[in-house]
Backbone bond lengths (Angstrom), bond angles and torsions (degrees), N, CA, C in turn:
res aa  C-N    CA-C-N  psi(-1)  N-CA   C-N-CA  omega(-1)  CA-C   N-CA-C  phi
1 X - - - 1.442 - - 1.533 110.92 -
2 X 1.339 119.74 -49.66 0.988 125.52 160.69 1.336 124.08 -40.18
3 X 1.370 118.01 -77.95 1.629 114.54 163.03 1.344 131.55 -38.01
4 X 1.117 122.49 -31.74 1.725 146.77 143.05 1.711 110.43 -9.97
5 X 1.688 103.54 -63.99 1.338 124.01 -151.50 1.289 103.81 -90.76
6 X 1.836 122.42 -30.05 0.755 131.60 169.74 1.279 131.20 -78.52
7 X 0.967 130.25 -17.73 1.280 162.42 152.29 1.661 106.93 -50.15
8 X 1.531 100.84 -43.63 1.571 110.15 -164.54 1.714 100.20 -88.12
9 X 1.092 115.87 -9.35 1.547 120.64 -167.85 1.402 113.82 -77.52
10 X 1.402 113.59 -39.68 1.595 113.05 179.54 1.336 119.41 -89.70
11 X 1.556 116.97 -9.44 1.797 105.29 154.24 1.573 120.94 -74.15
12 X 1.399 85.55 -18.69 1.938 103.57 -178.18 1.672 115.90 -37.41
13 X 2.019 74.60 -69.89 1.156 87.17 179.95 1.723 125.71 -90.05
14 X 1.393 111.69 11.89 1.784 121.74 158.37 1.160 116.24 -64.87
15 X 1.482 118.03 -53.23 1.260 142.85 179.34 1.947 104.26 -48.48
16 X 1.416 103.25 -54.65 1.493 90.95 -153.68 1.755 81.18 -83.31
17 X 1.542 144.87 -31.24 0.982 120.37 177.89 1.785 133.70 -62.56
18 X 1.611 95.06 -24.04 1.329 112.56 157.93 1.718 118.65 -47.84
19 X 1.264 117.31 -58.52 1.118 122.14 -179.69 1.434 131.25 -61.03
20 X 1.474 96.93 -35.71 1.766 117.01 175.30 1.014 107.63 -64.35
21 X 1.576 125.64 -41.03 1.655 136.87 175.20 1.536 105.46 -52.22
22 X 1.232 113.03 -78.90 1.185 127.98 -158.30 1.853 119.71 -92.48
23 X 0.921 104.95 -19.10 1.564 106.74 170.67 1.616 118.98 -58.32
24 X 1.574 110.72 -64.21 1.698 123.06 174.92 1.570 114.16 -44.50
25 X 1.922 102.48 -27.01 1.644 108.94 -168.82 1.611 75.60 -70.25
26 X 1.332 110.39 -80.64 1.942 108.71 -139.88 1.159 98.57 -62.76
27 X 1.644 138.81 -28.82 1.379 126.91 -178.72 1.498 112.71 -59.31
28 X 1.415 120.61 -20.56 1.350 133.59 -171.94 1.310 94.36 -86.71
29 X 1.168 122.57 -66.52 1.660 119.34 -162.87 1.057 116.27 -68.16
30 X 1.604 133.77 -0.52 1.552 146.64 164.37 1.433 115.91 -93.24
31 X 1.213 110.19 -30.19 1.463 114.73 -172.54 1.459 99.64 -62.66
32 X 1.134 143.55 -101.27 1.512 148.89 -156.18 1.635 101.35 -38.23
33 X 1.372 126.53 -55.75 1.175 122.70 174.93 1.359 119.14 -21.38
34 X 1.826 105.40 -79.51 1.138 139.57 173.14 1.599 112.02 -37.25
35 X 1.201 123.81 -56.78 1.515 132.73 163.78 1.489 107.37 -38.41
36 X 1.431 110.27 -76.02 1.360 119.76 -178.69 1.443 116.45 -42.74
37 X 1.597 108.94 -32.98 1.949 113.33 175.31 1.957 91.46 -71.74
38 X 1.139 105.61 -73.28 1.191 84.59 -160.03 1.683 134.53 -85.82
39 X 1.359 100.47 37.82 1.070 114.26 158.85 1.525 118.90 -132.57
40 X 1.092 86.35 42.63 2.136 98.04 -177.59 1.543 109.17 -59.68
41 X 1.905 122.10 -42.91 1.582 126.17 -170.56 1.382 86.24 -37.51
42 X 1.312 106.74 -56.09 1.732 110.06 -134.02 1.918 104.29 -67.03
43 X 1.511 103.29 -28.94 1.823 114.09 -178.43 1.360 104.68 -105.45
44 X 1.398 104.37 89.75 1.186 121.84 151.43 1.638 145.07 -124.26
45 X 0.958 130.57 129.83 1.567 124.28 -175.50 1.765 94.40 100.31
46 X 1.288 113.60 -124.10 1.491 149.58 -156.02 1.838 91.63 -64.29
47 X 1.319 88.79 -79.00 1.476 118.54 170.67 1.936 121.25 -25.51
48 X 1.199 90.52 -31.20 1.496 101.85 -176.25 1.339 121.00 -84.20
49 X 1.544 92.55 -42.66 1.434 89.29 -179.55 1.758 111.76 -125.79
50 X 1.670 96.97 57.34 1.924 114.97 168.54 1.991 64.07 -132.84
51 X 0.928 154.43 -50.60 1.660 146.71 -159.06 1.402 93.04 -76.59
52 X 1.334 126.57 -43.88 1.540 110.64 166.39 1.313 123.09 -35.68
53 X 1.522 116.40 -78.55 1.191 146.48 166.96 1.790 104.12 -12.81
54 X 1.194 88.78 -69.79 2.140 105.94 -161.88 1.640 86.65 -68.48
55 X 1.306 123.76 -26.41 1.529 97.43 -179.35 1.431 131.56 -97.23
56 X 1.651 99.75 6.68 1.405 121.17 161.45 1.533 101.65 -66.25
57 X 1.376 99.17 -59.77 2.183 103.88 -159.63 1.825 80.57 -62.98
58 X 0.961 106.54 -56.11 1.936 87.95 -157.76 1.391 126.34 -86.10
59 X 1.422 93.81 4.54 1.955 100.33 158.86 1.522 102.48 -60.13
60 X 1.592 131.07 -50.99 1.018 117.82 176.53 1.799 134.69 -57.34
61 X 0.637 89.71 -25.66 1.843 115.07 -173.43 1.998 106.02 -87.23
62 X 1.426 108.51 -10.44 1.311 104.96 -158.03 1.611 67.48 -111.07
63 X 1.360 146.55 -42.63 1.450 108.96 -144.07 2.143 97.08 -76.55
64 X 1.415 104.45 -22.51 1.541 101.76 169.78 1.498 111.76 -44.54
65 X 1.168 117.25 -48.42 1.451 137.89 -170.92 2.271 113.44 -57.28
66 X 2.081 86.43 -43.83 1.295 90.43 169.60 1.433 123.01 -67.85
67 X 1.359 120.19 -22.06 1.330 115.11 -160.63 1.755 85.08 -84.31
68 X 1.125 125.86 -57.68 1.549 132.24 -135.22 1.489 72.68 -71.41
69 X 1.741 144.44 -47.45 1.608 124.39 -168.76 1.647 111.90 -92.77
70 X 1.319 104.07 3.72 1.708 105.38 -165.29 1.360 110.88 -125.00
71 X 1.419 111.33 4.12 1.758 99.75 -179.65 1.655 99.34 -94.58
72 X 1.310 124.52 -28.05 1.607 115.59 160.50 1.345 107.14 -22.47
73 X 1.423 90.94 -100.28 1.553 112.77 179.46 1.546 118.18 -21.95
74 X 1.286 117.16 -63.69 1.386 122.52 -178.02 1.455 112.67 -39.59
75 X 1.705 107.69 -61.73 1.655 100.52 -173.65 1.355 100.44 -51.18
76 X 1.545 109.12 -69.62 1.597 102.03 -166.65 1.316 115.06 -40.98
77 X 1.420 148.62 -22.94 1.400 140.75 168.39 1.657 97.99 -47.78
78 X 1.250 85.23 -60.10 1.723 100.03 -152.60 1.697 113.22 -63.64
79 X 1.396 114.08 -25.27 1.439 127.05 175.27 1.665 92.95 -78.93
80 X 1.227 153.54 -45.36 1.045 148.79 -155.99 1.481 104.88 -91.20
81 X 1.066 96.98 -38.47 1.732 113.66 174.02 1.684 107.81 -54.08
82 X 1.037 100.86 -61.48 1.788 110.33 -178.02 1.756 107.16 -73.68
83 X 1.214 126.88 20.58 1.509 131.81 -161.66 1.864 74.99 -130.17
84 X 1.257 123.14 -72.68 1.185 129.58 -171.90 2.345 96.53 -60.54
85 X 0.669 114.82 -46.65 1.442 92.27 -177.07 1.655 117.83 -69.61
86 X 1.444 117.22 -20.99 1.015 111.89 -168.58 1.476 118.63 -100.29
87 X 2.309 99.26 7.79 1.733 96.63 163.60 0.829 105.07 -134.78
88 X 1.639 134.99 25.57 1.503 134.52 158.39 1.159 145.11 -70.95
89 X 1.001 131.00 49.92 1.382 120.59 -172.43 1.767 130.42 47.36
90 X 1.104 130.46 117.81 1.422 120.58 -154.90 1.748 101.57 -70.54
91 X 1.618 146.07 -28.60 0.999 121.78 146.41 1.356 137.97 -86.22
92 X 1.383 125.83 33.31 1.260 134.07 -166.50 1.857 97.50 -90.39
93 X 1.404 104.01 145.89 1.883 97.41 173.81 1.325 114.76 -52.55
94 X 1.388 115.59 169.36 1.089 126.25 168.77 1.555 107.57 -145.89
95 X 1.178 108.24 -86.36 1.725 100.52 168.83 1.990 109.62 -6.34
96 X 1.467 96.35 -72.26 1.603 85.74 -155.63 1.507 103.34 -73.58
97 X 1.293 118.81 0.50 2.048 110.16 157.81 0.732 109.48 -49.72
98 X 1.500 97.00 -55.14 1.683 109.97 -161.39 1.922 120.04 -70.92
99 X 1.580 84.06 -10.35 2.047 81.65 170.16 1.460 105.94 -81.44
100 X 1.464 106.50 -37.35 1.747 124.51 -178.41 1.508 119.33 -45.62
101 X 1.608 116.18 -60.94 1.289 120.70 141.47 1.342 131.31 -38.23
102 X 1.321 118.28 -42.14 1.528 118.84 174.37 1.345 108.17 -58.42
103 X 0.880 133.62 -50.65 1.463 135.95 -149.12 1.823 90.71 -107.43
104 X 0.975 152.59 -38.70 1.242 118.65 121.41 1.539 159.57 -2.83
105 X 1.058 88.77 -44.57 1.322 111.30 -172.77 1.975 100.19 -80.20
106 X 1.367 97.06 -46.90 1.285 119.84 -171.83 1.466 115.30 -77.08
107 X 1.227 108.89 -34.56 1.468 100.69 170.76 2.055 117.75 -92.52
108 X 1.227 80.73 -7.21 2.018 88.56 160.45 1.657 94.13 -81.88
109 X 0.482 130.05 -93.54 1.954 129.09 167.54 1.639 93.28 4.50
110 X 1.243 115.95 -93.33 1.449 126.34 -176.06 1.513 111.72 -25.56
111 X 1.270 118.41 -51.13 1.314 115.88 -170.08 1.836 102.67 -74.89
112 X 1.328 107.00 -43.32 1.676 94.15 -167.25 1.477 94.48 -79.32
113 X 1.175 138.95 7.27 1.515 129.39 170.86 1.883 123.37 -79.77
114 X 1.818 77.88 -34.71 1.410 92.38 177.80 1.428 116.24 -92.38
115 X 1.354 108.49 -15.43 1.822 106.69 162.88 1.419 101.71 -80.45
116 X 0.757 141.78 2.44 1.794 150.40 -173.65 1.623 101.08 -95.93
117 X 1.358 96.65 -69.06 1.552 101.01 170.01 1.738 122.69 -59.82
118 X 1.139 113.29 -40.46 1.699 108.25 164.47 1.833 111.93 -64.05
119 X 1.380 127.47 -35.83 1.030 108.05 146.04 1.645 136.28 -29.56
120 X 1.255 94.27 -76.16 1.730 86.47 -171.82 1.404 104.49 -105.81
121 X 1.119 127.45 46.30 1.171 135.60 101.11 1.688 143.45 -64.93
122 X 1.108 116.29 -15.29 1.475 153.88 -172.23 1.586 103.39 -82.23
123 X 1.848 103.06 -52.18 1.558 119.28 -171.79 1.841 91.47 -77.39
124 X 1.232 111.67 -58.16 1.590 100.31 -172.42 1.246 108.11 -56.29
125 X 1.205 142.08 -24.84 1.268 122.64 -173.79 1.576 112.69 -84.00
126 X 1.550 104.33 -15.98 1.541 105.04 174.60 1.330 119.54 -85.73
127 X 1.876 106.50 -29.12 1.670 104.59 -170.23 1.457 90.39 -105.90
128 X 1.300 150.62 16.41 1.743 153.21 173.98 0.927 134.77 -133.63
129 X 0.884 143.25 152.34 2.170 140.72 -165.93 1.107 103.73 -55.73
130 X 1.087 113.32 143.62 1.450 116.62 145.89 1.191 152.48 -10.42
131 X 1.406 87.52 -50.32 1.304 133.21 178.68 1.750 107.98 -51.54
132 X 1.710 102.41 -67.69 1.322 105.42 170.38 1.163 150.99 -79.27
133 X 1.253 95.16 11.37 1.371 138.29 165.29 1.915 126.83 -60.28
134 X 1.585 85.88 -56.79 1.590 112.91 166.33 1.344 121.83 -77.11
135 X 1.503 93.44 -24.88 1.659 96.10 -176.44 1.290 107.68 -69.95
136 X 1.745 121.71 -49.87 1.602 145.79 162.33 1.500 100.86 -28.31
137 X 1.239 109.37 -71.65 1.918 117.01 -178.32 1.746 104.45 -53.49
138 X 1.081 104.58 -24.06 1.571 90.70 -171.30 1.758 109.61 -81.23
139 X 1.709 102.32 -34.76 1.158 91.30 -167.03 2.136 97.08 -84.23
140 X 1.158 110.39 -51.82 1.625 93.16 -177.41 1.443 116.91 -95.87
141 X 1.690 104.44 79.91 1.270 115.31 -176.59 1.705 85.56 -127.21
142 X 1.622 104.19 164.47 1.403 97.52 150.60 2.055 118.91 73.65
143 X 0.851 93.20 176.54 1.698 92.02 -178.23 1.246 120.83 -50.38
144 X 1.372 118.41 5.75 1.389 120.19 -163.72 1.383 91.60 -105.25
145 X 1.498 129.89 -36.00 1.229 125.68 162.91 1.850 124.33 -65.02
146 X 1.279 110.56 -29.23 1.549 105.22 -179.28 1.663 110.11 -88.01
147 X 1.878 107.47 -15.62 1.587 98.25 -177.06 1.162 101.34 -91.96
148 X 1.696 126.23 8.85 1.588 110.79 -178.36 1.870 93.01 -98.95
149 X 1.576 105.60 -29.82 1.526 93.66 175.14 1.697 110.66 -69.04
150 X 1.271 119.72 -22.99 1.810 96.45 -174.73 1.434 103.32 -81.06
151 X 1.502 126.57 -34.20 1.020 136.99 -167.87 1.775 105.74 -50.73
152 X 1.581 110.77 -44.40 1.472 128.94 -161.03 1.176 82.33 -91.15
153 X 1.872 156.23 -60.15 1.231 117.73 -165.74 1.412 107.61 -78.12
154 X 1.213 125.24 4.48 1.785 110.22 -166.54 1.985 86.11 -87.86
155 X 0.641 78.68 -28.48 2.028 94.87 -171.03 1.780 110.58 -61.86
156 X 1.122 109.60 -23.29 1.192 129.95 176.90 1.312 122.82 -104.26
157 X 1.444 118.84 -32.40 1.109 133.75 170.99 1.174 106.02 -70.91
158 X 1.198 142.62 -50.28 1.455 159.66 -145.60 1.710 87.34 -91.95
159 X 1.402 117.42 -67.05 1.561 127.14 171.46 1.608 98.61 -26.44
160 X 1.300 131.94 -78.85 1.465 145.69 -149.96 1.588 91.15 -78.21
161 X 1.015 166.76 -36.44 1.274 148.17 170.84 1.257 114.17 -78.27
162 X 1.572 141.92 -45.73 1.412 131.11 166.15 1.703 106.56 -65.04
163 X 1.399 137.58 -6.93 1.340 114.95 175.49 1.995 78.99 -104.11
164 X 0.633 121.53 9.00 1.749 98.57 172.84 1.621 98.04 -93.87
165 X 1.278 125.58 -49.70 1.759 148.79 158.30 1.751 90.93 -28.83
166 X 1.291 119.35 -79.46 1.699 99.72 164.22 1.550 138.71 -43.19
167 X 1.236 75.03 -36.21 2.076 65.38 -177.27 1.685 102.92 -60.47
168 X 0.950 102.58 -55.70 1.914 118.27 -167.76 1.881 72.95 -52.86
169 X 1.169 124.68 -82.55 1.743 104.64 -142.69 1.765 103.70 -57.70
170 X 1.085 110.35 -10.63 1.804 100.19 -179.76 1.497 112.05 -100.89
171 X 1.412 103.77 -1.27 1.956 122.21 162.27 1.826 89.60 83.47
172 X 1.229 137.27 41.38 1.375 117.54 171.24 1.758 95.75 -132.54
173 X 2.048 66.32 85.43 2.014 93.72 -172.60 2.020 89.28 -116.20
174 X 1.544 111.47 153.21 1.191 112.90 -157.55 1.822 83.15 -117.57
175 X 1.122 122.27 -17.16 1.131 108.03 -161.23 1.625 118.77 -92.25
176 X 1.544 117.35 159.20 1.282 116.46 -175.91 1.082 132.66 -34.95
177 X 1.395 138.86 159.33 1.460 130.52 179.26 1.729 89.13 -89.94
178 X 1.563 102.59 146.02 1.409 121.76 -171.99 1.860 100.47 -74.11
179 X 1.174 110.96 147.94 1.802 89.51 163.92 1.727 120.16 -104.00
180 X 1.003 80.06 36.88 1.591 100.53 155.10 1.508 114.42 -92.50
181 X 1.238 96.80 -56.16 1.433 91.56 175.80 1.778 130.44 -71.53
182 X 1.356 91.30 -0.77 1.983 96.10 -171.62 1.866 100.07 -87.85
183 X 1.128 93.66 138.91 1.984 96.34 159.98 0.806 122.28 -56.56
184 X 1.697 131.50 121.67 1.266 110.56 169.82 1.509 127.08 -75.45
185 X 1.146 108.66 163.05 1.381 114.61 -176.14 1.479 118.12 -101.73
């Protein structure tokens, strides 16, 4: 039993380093896209394509951005992920846990970002005008705040099922061998 667990420890921790790697990348490289889809009303004409442009230069600049807010999240997908493969049932899902957790993961993120941001938002309104105050409310008021939250869990979600889709293709799968697959004896 012992040897069992130990045994079970170094996909554990493959798994959640797998995820830390690669989750922040694709959650990053979906995010702006995804934004840009679903906020198309708003980019139109002129607007669309100077928002084209800026989301070329800052696709690059944002996946820095994913790691420094998305490697949290990621391990913890990926540690929870490898906790869930290694007591599920050998045909039970996995991938789509692992989007379930993602986007989980991501909207716990979301919320302490945005209590972060009502923080110092809180301070500017005490140490800055008024003025910039309203300006702040104007810009993350409104749909612009709920399409950056679906945008960020779909981004995460999407993240946590293609790094679960990796683990299985690089075989650092925790779960039982099926007895389908055993010889019989």
């Amino acid at each position: 039993m012992i040897a069992q667990r130990r045994s079970q420890l170094l996909p554990i921790i493959g798994v959640t380093l797998l995820f830390a790697a690669l989750g922040p990348l694709i959650g990053g490289a979906l995010f702006i896209p995804l934004a840009v889809v679903m906020e198309a009303p708003l980019a139109s004409g002129v607007v669309g394509h100077v928002g084209a442009i800026a989301t070329l230069i800052a696709h690059t600049f944002a996946i820095i951005g994913a790691y420094f807010v998305g490697i949290g999240p990621a391990a913890a997908t990926g540690f929870l992920y490898a906790l869930w493969d290694a007591a599920a049932p050998a045909r039970w899902p996995r991938a789509l846990v692992a989007a379930a957790i993602g986007g989980a993961m991501t909207q716990a993120m979301f919320v302490w970002l945005a209590s972060l941001g009502a923080s110092v938002e809180a301070s500017v309104a005490v140490e800055v005008s008024p003025t910039t105050q309203n300006w702040i409310d104007t810009i993350f008021s409104g749909s612009f705040d709920d399409t950056l939250r679906h945008v960020f869990v779909a981004s995460g979600a999407v993240a946590g099922f293609v790094c679960a889709m990796a683990t299985n293709l690089v075989g650092l799968t925790l779960s039982p061998p099926s007895n389908e697959a055993r010889a019989p004896t």
